[in-house]
Each structure stands twice: as C-alpha cells, then as structure tokens.
C-alpha positions in Angstrom: -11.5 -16.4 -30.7 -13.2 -15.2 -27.9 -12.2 -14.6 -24.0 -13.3 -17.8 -22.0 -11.6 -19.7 -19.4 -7.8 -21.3 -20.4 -7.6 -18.3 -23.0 -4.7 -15.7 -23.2 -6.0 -11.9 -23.7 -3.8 -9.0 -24.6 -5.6 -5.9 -23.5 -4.6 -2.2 -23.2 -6.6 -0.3 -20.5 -7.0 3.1 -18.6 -7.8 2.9 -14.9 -9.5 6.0 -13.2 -10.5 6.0 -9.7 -13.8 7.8 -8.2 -12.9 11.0 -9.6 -11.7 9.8 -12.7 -8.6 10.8 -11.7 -5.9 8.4 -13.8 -4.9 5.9 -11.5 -3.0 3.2 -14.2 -3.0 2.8 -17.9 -0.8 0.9 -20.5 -0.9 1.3 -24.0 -1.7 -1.0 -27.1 2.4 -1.1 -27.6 3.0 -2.3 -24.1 -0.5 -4.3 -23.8 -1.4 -6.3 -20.7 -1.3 -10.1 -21.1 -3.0 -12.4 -18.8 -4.6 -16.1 -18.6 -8.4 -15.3 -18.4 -10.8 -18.0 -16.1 -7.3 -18.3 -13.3 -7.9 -14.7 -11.2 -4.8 -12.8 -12.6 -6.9 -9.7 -12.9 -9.8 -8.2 -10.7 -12.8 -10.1 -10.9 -15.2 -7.9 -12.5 -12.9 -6.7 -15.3 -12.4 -10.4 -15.9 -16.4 -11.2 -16.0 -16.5 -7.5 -18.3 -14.8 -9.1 -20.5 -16.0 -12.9 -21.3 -16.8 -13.2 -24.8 -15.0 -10.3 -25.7 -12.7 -10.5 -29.4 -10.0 -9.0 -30.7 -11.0 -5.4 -31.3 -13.7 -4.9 -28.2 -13.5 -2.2 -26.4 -15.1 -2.3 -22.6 -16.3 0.2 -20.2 -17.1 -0.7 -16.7 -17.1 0.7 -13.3 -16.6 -1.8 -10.4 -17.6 -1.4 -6.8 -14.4 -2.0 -4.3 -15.9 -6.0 -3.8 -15.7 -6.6 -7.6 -12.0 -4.9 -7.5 -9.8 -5.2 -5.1 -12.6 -5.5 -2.0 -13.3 -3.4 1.1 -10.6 -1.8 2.9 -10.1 -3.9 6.3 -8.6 -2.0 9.2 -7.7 -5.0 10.4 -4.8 -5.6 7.8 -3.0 -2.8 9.3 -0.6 -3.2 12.4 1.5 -1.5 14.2 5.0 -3.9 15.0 7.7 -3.0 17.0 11.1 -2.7 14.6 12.6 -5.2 17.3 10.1 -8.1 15.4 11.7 -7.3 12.2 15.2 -9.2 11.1 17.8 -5.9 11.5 18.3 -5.5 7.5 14.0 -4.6 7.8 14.5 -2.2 10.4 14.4 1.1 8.2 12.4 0.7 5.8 10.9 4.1 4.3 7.1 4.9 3.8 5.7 3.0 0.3 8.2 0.2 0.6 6.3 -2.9 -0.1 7.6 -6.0 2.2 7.1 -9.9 1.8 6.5 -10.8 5.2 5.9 -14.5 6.0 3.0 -15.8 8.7 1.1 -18.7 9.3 3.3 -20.8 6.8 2.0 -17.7 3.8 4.0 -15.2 2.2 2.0 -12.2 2.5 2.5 -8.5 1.1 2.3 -6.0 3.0 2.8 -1.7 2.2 4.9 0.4 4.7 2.6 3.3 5.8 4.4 5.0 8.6 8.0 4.5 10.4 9.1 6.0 13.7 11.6 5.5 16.4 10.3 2.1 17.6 7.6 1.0 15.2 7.0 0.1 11.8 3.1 0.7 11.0 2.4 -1.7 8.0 -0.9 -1.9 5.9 -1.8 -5.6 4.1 -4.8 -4.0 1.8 -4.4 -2.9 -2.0 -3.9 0.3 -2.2 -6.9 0.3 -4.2 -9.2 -1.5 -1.5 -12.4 0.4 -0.8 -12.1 2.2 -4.2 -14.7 2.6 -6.9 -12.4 2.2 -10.1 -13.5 2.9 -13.9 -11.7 0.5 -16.5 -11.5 1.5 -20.0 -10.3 -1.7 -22.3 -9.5 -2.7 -25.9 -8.9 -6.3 -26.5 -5.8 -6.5 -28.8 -5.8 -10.3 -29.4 -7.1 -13.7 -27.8 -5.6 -16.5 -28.1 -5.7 -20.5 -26.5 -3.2 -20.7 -23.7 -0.1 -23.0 -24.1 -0.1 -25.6 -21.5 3.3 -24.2 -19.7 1.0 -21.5 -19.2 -2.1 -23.6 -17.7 0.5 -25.5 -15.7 2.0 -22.2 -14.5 -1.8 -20.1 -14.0 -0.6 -17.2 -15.5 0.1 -15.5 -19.1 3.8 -15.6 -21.1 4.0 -13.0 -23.2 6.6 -13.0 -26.1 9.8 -13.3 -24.7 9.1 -12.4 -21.2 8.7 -16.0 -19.3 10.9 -15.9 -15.8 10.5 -18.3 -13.5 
C-alpha cells in the first residue's frame, strides 16, 4: 500500500535544522504514526512522501513556508501578569500556555518573565527555519474510520480521547 490521502503511515525520521544540527528524531522502535491527506504533519514532508511504501526512505529539505512558515513578529506580545488568571502569573521561560481568544484555544511559548509582564511568543519554535527530514516508511496502512472521524492516527494501544 502506498501513502495517499485516508492512509495511516508509520515513519521513523531524523530532523536537522540549517546547520544540520539534530533538532528531533525517533527511531524505527518508537516510529511516528500519523493519518496522511488531514495536516498532522508539515506540509512538505507530507507531499515528500505520497506514494511512498513500506521500506522508502526520503530525504528532503523544506523552506520555513513548506514547514512550519515564516516567523511573524506579530505572534509575540508583551501582557501585563495582571491579564493572566493568578495560578498563570509565574510562569518560567519555555512553559508552553493554552491561552483562549476570539472563541480559539491558541498555544502560545513563554519567552521572557519579569516583574510585571509576561512576554509570550505564538510561532513554532521552528518558524522561519530551513529543516532537513530524513525518513523511512515502516508500514502503510488504510485508516479505520474512528480514525477518519477523529483526523488523526491511533497507534496500537495508544488511543486517548
């Protein structure tokens, strides 16, 4: 079977950014399971690897808007600790925080604290980044439809809802 839309891939993969540096990586043991054709992974590691079978092995190097896009400066703010509900108010640099607006539930990475602000940053930390995947497909199968319902992957014996 190949990768196509409403398939389940297993894939093991080592992420490098720029400078090759290892960013990420997960092994064939622990392999990475998603829903392929639904957006649970970056969108040009997902178009690298349509039509891929069990056994392919991928390269590819994608530009920050086929990963996880362009850093925005825009997605970081500076709030006053006062905004924040008073179990929020020390949070410590890293922390990632679900922060709701407009009606959305929105992630957002804690960058820098001080006495009366909370500076928090709502890009990937991988935004703006050239990143180098390096893949093998372990298996392919046709997703169950608890999965299509859902739009994402089970993997043996992990589904929480």
């Amino acid at each position: 079977m190949r990768a196509a839309k409403d398939t389940v891939v297993h894939i093991s993969y080592t992420l490098r950014d720029g400078g090759k540096q290892i960013l990420d990586q997960s092994s064939p043991e622990d392999a990475f399971v998603y829903l392929h054709g639904h957006e649970n992974i970056v969108p040009g590691l997902e178009k690298a690897l349509e039509g891929k079978e069990t056994g392919a092995k991928v390269s590819v190097s994608l530009t920050p808007d086929e990963g996880y896009g362009d850093y925005d400066p825009a997605l970081v703010r500076k709030v006053a600790k006062s905004e924040f509900p008073a179990r929020m108010r020390s949070p410590k640099p890293g922390q990632m925080l679900q922060i709701e607006e407009d009606g959305h539930w929105k992630v957002w990475r804690v960058d820098k604290v001080d006495a009366s602000h909370i500076t928090i940053d709502g890009n990937h930390e991988l935004a703006g980044q050239d990143l180098h995947f390096e893949v093998e497909v372990h298996d392919v199968r046709s997703a169950t439809p608890e999965e299509l319902e859902h739009g994402h992957a089970h993997a043996p014996g992990h589904h929480h809802h």
